[in-house]
C-alpha positions in Angstrom: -21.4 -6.3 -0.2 -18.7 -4.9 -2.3 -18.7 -3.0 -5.4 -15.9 -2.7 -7.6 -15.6 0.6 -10.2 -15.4 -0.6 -14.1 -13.2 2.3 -14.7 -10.7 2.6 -11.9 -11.2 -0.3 -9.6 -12.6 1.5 -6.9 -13.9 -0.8 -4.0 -17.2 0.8 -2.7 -19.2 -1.2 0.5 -22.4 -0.9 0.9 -25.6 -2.6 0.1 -25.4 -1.1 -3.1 -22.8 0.9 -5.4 -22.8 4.5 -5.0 -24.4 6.9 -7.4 -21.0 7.9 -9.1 -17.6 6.8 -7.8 -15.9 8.9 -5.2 -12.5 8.4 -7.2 -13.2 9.0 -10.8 -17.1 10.3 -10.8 -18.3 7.6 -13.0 -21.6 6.8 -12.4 -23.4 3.9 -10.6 -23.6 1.5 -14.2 -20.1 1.2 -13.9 -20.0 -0.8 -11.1 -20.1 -4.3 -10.7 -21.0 -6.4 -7.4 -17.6 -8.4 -6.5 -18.6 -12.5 -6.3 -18.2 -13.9 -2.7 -15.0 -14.9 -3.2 -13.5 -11.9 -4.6 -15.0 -9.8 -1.7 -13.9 -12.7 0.7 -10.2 -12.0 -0.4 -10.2 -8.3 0.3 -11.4 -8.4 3.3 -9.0 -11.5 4.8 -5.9 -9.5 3.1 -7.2 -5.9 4.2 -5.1 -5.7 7.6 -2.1 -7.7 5.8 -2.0 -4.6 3.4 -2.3 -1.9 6.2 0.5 -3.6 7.8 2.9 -3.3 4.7 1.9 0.1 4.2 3.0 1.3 7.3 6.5 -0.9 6.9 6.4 1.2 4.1 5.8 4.8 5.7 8.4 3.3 8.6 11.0 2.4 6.3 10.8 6.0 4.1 11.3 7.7 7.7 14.1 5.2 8.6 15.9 6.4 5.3 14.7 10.4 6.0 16.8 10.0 9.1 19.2 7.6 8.4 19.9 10.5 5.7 20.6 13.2 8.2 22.7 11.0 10.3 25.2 10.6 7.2 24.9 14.3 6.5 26.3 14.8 10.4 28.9 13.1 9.4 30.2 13.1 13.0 32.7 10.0 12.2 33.0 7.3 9.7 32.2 4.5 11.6 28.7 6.4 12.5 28.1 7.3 8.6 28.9 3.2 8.5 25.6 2.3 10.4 23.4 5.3 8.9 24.2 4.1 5.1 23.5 0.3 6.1 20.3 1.4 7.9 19.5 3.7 4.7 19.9 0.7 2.5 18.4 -1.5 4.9 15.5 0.4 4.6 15.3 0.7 1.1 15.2 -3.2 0.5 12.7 -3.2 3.4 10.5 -1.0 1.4 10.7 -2.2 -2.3 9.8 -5.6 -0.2 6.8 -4.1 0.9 5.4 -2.5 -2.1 6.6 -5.6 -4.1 3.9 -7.7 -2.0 1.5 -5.0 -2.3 1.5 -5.4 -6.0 1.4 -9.2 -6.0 -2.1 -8.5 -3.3 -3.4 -5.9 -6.3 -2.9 -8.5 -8.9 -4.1 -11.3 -7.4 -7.3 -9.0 -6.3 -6.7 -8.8 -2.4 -6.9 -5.1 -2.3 
C-alpha cells in the first residue's frame, strides 16, 4: 500500500503510514492511503522517472565537461563541438525535468 503525506506529499510504502513523516516530521494523521489507481501510476512511471533523472545527472556532466573543453580553447573548430554539446545538453536536460514535472502533476511520482 502507499501512503501519501497531507503536508509535503511524501510517498511512504508499507502496510501502514509511518508514525511521522521521514521528510517533514508530521505525524501519522496526516497521511492518507493513495486509491489503487493513484498507487498504480507511481509505481508503472517509477523506472520512467529514474531514467530521466539520470539523463538529467548525464546531461549536467556533459555540460561540466563540455565547459572545460571550451575553457582549453585548443582551436576554434574544437570550442565549435564543446559549445553545441554544452547546449545540446542543456535542451536535453530542461527536456528531462520538463517531463518530470508533467509525471508530478499528473501524480506519477
Amino acid at each position: 500500500m502507499l501512503w501519501k503525506c497531507g503536508i509535503c506529499g511524501f510517498v511512504h510504502e508499507g502496510a501502514e503510514a509511518p508514525e511521522k513523516c521521514p521528510k517533514c516530521g508530521f505525524p501519522k494523521e496526516n497521511y492518507a492511503q493513495l486509491a489503487e489507481e493513484d498507487a498504480k501510476k507511481i509505481y508503472d512511471s517509477d523506472r520512467t522517472n529514474d531514467i530521466h533523472m539520470k539523463i538529467v545527472n548525464l546531461s549536467m556532466q556533459i555540460a561540466t565537461l563540455a565547459r572545460q573543453g571550451i575553457a582549453l580553447s585548443l582551436d576554434p573548430t574544437c570550442v565549435g563541438v564543446f559549445e553545441k554539446a554544452k547546449d545540446e545538453a542543456w535542451t536535453i536536460n530542461q527536456r528531462s525535468k520538463a517531463e518530470i514535472a508533467t509525471h508530478l502533476a499528473n501524480g506519477k511520482w
